[in-house]
C-alpha positions in Angstrom: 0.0 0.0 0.0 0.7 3.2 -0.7 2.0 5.5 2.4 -1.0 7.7 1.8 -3.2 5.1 1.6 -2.0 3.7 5.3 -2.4 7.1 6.4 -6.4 7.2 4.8 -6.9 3.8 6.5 -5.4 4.6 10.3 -7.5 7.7 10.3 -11.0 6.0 9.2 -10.4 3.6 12.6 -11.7 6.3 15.0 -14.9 6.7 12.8 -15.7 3.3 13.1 -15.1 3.4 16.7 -17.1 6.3 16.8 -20.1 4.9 15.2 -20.3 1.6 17.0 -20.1 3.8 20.2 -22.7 5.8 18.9 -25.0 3.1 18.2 -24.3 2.0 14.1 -25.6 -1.4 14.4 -24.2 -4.7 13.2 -25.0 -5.3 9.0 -27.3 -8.8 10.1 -29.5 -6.4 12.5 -32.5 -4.3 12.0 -32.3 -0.5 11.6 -33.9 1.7 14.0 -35.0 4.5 12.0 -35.8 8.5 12.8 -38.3 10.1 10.4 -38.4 14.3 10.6 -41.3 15.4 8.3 -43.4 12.6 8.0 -46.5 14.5 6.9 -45.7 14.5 2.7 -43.1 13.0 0.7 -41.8 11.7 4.4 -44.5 9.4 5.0 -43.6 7.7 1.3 -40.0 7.3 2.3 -40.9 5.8 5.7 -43.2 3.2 3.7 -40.5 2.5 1.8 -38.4 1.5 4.6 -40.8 0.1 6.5 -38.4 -3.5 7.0 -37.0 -1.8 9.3 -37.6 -0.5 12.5 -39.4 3.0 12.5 -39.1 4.3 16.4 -39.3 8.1 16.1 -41.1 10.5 14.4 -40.8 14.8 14.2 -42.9 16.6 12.6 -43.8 20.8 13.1 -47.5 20.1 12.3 -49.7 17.5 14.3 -52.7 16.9 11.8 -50.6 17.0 8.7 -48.5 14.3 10.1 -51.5 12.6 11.8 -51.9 9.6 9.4 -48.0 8.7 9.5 -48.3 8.7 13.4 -51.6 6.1 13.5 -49.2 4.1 11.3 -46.4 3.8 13.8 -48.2 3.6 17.2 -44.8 2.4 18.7 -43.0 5.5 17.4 -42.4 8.2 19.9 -43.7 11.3 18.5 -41.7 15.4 18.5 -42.1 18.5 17.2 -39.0 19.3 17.2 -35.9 16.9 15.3 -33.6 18.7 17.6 -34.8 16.7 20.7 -35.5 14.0 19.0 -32.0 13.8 18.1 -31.3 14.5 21.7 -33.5 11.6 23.5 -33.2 8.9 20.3 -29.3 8.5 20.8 -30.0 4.7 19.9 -31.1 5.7 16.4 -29.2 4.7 13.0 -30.5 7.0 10.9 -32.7 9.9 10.0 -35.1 10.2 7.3 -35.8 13.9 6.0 -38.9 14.6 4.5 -39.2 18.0 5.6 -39.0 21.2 3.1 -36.1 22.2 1.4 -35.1 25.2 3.4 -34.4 22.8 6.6 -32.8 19.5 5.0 -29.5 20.6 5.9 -30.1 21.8 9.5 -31.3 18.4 10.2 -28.8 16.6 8.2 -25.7 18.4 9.4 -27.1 17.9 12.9 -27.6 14.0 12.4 -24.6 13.6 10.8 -22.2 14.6 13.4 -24.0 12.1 15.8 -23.1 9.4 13.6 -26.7 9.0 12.0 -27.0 7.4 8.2 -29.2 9.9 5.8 -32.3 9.5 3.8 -32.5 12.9 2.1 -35.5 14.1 0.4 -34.4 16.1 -3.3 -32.9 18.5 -3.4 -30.4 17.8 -0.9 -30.7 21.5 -0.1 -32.2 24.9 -0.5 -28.8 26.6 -1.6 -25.4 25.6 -3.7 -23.5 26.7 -0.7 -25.8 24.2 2.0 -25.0 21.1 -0.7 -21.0 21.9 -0.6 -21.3 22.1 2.8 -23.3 18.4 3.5 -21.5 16.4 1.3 -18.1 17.5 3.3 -19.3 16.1 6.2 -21.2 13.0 4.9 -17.3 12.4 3.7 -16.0 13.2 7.0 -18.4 11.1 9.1 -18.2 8.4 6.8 -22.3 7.8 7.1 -24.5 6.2 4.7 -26.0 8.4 2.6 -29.0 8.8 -0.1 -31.0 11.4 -2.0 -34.6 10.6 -3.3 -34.0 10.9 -6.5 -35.8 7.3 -6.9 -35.2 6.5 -10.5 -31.4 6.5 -10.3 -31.7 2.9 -9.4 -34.1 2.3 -12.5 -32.4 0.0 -15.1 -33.3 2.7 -17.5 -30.6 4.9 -16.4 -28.3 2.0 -16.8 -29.1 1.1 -20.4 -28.9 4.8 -21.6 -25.6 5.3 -20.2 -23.8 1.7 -21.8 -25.7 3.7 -25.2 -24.2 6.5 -24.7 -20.7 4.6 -24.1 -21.7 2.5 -26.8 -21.6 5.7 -29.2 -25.4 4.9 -30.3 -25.2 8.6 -31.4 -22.0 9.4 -31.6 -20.4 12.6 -29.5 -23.0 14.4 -27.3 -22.7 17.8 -27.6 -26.5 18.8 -26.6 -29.3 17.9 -24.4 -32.5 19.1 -23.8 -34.7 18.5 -20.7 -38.4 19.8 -20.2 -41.0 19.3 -17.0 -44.3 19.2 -16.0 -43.8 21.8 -13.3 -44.4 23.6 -11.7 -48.0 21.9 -10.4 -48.3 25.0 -7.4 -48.5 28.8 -7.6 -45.0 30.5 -8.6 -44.7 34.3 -9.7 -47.0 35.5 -6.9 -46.2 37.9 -4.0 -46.0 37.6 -0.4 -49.6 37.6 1.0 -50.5 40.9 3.1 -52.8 38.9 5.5 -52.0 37.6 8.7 -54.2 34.7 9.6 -53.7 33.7 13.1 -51.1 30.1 13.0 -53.9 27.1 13.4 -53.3 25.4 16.9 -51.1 22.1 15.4 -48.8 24.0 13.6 -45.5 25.0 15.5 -44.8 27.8 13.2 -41.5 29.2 14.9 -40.3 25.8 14.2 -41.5 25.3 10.7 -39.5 28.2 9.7 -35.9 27.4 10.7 -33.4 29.1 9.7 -35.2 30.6 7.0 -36.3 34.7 7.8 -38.9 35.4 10.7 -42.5 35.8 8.4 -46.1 36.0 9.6 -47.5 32.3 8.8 -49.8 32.1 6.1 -51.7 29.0 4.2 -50.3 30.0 0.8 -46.8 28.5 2.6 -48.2 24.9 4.1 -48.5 22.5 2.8 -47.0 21.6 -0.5 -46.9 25.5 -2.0 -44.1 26.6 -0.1 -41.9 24.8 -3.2 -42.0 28.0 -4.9 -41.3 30.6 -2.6 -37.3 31.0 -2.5 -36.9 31.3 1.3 -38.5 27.7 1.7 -38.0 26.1 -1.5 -36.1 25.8 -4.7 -39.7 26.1 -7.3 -39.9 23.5 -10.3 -36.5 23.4 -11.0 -35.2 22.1 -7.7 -38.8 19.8 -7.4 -37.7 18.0 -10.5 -34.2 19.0 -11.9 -32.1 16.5 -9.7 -34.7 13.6 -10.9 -34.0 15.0 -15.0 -30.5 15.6 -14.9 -29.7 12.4 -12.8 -29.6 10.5 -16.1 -27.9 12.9 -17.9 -24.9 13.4 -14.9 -24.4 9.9 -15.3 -24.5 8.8 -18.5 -22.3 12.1 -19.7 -20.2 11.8 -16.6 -20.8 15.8 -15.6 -19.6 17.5 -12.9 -19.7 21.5 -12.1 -20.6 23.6 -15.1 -18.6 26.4 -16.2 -21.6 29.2 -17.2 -25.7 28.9 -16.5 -27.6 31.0 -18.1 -31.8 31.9 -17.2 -34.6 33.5 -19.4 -37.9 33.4 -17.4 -41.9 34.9 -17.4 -43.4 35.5 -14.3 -40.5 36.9 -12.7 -40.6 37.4 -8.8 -38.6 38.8 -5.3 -40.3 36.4 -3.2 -40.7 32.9 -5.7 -39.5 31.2 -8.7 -41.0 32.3 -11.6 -43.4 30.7 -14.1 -42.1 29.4 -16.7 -38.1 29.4 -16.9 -35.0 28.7 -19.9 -32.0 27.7 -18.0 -28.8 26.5 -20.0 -25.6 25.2 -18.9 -22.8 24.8 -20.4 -20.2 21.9 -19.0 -17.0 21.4 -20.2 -14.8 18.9 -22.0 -14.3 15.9 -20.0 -12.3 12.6 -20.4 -13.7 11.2 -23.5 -17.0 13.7 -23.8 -16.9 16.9 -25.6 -18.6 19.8 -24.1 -21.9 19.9 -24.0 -25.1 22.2 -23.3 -27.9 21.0 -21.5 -31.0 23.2 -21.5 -34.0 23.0 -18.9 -37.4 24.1 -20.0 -40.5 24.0 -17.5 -43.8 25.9 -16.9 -45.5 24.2 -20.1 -42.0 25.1 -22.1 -40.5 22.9 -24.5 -38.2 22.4 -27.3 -38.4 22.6 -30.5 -39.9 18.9 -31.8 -37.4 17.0 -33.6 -37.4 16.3 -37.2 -36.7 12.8 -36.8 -40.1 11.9 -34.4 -42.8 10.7 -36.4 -45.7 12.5 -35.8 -47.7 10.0 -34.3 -45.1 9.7 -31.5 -45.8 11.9 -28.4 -42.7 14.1 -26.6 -41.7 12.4 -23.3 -44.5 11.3 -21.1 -46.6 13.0 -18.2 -43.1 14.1 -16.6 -41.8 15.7 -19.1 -38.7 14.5 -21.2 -35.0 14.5 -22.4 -33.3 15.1 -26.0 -29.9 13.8 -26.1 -28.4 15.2 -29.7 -25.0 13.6 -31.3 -23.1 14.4 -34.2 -24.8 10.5 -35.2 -28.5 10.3 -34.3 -30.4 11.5 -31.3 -32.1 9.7 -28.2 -35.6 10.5 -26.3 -37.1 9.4 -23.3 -39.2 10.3 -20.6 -38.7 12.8 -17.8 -37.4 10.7 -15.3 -35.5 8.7 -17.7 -37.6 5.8 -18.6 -38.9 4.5 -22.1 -35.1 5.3 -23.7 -35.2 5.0 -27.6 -33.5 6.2 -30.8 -35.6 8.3 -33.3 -36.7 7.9 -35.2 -38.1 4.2 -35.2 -36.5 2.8 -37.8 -32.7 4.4 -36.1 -33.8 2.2 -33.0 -34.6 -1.0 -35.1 -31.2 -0.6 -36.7 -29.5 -0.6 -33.6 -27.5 -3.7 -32.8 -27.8 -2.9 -28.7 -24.3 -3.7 -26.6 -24.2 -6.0 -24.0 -24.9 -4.8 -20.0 -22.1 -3.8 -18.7 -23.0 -1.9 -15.5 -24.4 -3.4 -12.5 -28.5 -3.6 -11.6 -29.9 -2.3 -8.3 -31.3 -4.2 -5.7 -33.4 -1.2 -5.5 -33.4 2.5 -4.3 -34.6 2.2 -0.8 -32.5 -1.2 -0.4 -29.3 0.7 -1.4 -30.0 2.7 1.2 -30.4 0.0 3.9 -27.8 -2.1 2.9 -25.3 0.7 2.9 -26.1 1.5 6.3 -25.4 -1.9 7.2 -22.0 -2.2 5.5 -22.7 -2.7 2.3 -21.7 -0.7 -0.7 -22.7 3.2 -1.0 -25.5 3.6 -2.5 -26.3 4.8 -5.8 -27.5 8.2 -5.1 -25.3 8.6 -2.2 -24.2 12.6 -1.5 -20.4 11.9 -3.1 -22.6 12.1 -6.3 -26.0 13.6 -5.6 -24.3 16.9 -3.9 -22.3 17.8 -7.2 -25.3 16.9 -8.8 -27.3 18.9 -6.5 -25.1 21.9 -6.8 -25.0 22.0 -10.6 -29.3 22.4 -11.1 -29.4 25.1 -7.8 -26.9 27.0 -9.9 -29.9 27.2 -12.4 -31.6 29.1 -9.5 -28.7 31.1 -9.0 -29.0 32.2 -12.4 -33.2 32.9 -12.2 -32.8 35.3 -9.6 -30.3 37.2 -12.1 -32.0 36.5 -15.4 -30.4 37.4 -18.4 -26.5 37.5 -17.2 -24.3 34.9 -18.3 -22.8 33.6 -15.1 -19.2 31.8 -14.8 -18.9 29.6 -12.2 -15.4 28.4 -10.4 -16.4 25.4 -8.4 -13.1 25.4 -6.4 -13.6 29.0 -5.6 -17.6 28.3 -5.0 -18.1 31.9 -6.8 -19.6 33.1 -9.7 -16.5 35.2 -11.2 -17.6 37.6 -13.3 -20.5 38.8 -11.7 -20.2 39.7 -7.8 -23.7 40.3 -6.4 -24.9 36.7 -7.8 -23.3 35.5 -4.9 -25.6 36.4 -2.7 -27.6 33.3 -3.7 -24.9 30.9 -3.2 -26.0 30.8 0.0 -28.1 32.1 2.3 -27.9 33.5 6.0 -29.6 31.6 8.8 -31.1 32.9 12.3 -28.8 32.8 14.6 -30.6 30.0 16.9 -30.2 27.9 13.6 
């Protein structure tokens, strides 16, 4: 071994200790599992993991989360994950389900307790938050996973042996186009102030995001669009869409984004948005542009789909263009096929080369009981996380062309974009 390696291996000893200490449980044994939003998305993720043992629950409102607490009777029950985190000390992981704005509170908190993740997508509200969580999922050495659910598809598999198969030749352009946004977007902040319903902790529902009076246009669901909660239709659906398209193309950061958008709003994302990105020349890949459309956008239909062939499905869908043909599928990356029809017949198909999944929520469990990471772990879903927020980035300064210098975490030729890099949390957060 390499002295450097020795090194690597001497220092990963205490983190072992450390979690076995802290509770990580043997790989034959049954997790006991945290769940922190359960009231949405949460309660899916919990069903979904439901092999294993689900012994706590948090959640800031009482009757939105009601149903996922008459389904775990044997669960104690919080507001707050910060107590939970407290009392629960024989937990192995945590299951977020919350909205975006608080995923890395909760994570970063778990995390240095020695607690495996199940993130819901995005991984977090800002470029800055996703940086800054996938450091210390490296340096706690937990298990890790972001619900981006189709990444264990075999789908995703097949398109990227294609694509290394050269089934159209060099990539050089993409285009990706959603269904969203499904909730109001280019809207102003309400100017009522309806009182906060009785089972709603509403100091805690906010975070670290800005003190605002509570209002039903936030909770539940809509608060996806408005920026100090959510990330709108691009960070609902972008890390699902460019998931395939990170791996198959084997992206990381981008070098410019670039937004047009209608609808254009302080307080939300807008409602319909143009975002393009521009990623460099990689080991084998020549640059390449990818372009997200949503809010009823699309591109331009391709010449080569016969007109009795619909664009994408109900998601949305994706447009890989070579210099040799071009591939569609679906929004999430399913239904992957040459066009036009006859291209796909032609097609001698290569071999699989890639390994299947056991299954997304199974990676999960497995890698928090030894196993191998799993497939969306943050080592790849925070680049990927980072690249689509930059999109947002780029919405709340539409029109300018911004460079970005991942090693410097700064947009470089355009200083007061970087005030959405991150964002600045109460100081009890």
């Amino acid at each position: 071994m390499k002295r450097r390696e020795i090194i690597q291996g001497a220092a990963a000893v205490p983190l072992v200790i450390a979690n076995d200490l802290l509770g990580a449980r043997a790989p034959s044994k049954t997790l006991n599992l945290a769940g922190v939003g359960v009231g949405g998305m949460g309660a899916n993720y919990l069903k979904e993991l439901s092999s294993q043992n689900i012994v706590a629950l948090a959640d800031v409102d009482s009757e939105f989360a009601a149903k996922t607490f008459s389904q775990y009777p044997k669960a104690k029950r919080y507001e707050d994950f910060r107590i939970l985190l407290e009392k629960e000390k024989h937990i192995d992981g945590v299951v977020i389900g919350t909205p975006d704005h608080t995923h890395a509170s909760i994570a970063l908190a778990a995390m240095d307790l020695g607690k495996h993740i199940y993130c819901a997508k995005p991984m977090t509200r800002t470029v800055a938050e996703a940086r800054k969580v996938t450091q210390r999922a490296a340096e706690t050495n937990v298990a890790t996973q972001m619900s981006i659910q189709w990444n264990a598809k075999d789908s995703h598999r097949v398109l990227t042996e294609w694509i290394a198969d050269r089934a159209i030749g060099d990539v050089t352009e993409v285009h990706t186009w959603s269904s969203r946004p499904i909730w109001p977007q280019g809207i102003e902040r309400p100017r009522d102030s309806p009182p906060v319903p009785d089972h709603i902790n509403w100091d805690l529902y906010l975070g670290p995001a800005p003190v605002r009076p509570y209002h039903p246009a936030y909770h539940p669901f809509k608060w996806r669009g408005w920026w100090d909660f959510g990330c709108g239709a691009l960070g609902d659906m972008g890390c699902h869409h460019f998931d395939p398209i990170f791996r198959s193309l084997k992206l990381t950061a981008p070098t410019s984004v670039q937004a047009e958008a209608s609808g254009l709003s302080k307080e939300t994302a807008p409602k319909a948005s143009t975002i393009t990105y521009q990623f460099p020349k990689r080991d084998g890949f020549p640059p390449v542009k990818i372009v997200w459309h949503d809010g009823k956008r699309v591109p331009e239909r391709p010449a080569e789909l016969e007109a009795n062939r619909q664009m994408g499905d109900h998601f949305g869908g994706t447009l890989y263009i070579g210099n040799k043909g071009k591939i569609m599928t679906g929004g999430l990356g399913d239904g992957v096929r040459l066009i036009p029809e006859k291209a796909m017949q032609a097609y001698k198909r290569p071999s699989a080369t890639l390994p299947r999944s056991s299954g997304h929520y199974q990676e999960f469990i497995d890698a928090c009981k030894g196993g191998q990471p799993a497939g969306a772990n943050f080592s790849y879903s925070g680049p990927l996380t980072e690249a689509v927020l930059l999109g947002n980035v780029a919405l709340r300064t539409p029109g300018e062309r911004l460079e970005w210098d991942p090693n410097k975490m700064a947009v470089t030729n355009m200083a007061a974009a970087n005030a959405f890099i991150s964002s600045e949390d109460r100081i009890e957060w």
